[in-house]
C-alpha positions in Angstrom: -12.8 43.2 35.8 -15.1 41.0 38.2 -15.2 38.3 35.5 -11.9 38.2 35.2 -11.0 38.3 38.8 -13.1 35.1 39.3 -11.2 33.5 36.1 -7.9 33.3 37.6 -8.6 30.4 40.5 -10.6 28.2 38.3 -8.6 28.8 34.8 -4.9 30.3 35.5 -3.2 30.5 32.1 -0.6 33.3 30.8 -3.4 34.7 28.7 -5.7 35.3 31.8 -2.4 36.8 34.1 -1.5 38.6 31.5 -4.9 40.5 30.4 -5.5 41.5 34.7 -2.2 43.2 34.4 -3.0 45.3 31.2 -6.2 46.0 33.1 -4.6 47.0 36.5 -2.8 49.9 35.0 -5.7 50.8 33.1 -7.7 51.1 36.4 -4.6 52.9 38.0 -4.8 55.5 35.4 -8.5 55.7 35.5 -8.7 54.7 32.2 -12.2 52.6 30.8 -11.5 48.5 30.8 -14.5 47.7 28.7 -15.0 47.5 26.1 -12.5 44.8 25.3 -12.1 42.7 22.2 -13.7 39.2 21.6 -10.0 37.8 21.2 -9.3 38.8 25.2 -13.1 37.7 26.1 -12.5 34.0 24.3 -8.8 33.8 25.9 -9.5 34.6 29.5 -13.1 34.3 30.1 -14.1 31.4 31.1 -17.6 30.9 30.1 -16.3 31.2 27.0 -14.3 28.2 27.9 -16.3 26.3 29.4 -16.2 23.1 27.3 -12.1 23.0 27.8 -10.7 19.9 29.3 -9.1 22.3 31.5 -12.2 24.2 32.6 -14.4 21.7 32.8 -11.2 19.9 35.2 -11.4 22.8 37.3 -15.2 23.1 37.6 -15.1 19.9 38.4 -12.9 19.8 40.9 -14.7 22.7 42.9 -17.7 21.1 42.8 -16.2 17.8 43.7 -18.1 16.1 41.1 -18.0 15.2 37.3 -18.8 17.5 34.7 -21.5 15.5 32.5 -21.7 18.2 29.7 -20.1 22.0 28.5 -23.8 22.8 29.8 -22.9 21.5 33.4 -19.8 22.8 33.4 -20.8 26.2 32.8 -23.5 26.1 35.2 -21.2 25.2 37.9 -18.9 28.4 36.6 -21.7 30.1 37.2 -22.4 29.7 40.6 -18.8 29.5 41.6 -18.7 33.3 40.2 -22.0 33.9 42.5 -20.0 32.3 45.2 -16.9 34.2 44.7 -15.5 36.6 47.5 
């Protein structure tokens, strides 16, 4: 649930509030969260994403500079999940 923890400041859409609730109970009841399917993974996760006007916005706007390519704007992704706390 780390990825999707770090998807919710850069990429907040129903889709990714809705999927950390469903996995919230599932950790309350100690039940597995993985594996998932690759219809959550391509809805929430933003690496997946990364080429979205809407990812590549927010990207952008963390790094406070222009995302050039779906390649930069994952790479910043990237380190902002490194980053995250």
């Amino acid at each position: 649930m780390s990825g999707i923890g770090t998807s919710l400041p850069l990429n907040e859409n129903e889709d990714v509030r809705a999927r950390i609730a469903r996995e919230r109970v599932k950790r309350d009841h100690d039940a597995p969260t993985l594996p998932s399917t690759i219809g959550d993974e391509h809805a929430t996760n933003p690496f997946l994403r990364a080429g979205l006007p809407n990812v590549m916005a927010s990207a952008a706007a963390h790094a406070r500079r222009p995302m050039d390519n779906v390649v930069d704007s994952f790479a910043t992704l990237r380190q902002w999940k490194n980053d995250f706390r």
